[in-house]
FIMITI-520984 format. One line per 10 residues: for each residue z, y, x of C-alpha. Coordinates in steps of 0.25 Angstrom, whole numbers. Layout:
N
Z:Y:X ~ ...
***
This chain:
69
-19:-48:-3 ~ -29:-54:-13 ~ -18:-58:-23 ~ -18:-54:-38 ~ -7:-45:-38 ~ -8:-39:-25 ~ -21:-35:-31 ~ -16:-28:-45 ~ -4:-20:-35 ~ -17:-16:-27
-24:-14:-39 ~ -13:-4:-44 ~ -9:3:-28 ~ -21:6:-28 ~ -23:13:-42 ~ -10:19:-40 ~ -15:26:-27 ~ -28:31:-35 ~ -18:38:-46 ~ -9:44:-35
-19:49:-27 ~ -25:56:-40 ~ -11:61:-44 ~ -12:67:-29 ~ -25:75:-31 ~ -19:80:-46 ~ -15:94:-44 ~ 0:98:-47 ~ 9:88:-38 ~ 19:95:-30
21:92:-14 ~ 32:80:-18 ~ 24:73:-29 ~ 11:72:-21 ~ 20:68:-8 ~ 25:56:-19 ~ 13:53:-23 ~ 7:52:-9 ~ 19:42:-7 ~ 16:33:-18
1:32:-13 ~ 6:28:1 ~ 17:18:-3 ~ 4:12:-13 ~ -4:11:-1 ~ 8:3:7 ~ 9:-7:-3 ~ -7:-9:-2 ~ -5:-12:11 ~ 6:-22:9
-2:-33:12 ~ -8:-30:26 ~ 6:-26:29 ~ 10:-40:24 ~ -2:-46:31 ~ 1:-38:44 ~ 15:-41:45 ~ 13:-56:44 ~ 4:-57:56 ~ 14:-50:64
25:-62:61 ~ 16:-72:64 ~ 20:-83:74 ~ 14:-80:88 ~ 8:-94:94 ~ 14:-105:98 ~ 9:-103:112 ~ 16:-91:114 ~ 31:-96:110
***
């Protein structure tokens, strides 16, 4: 997607994942709060690839040829 705002949601998932990912790598979490934190950075990634999901599901609805009717 090359609009504006899909850009600054990029823009932040992406930072976002940076600082989990560094959160990760501190020492101290316990099983539970790294497992959380391994969540958030996989639901980040889904919504980063929203838009080929979009894209992809859009193809698939596509009217087949007149021919073939």
């Amino acid at each position: 997607m090359n609009d504006p705002s899909w850009r600054e949601v990029t823009a932040y998932l992406n930072n976002s994942i940076e600082l989990q990912r560094t959160r990760i790598e501190a020492r101290g979490q316990d099983h539970d709060e790294t497992n959380f934190i391994r969540g958030l950075i996989a639901a980040y990634r889904e919504i980063l690839q929203l838009p080929e999901t979009t894209v992809a599901n859009q193809s698939d609805r596509r009217m087949p040829p007149l021919d073939l009717l």
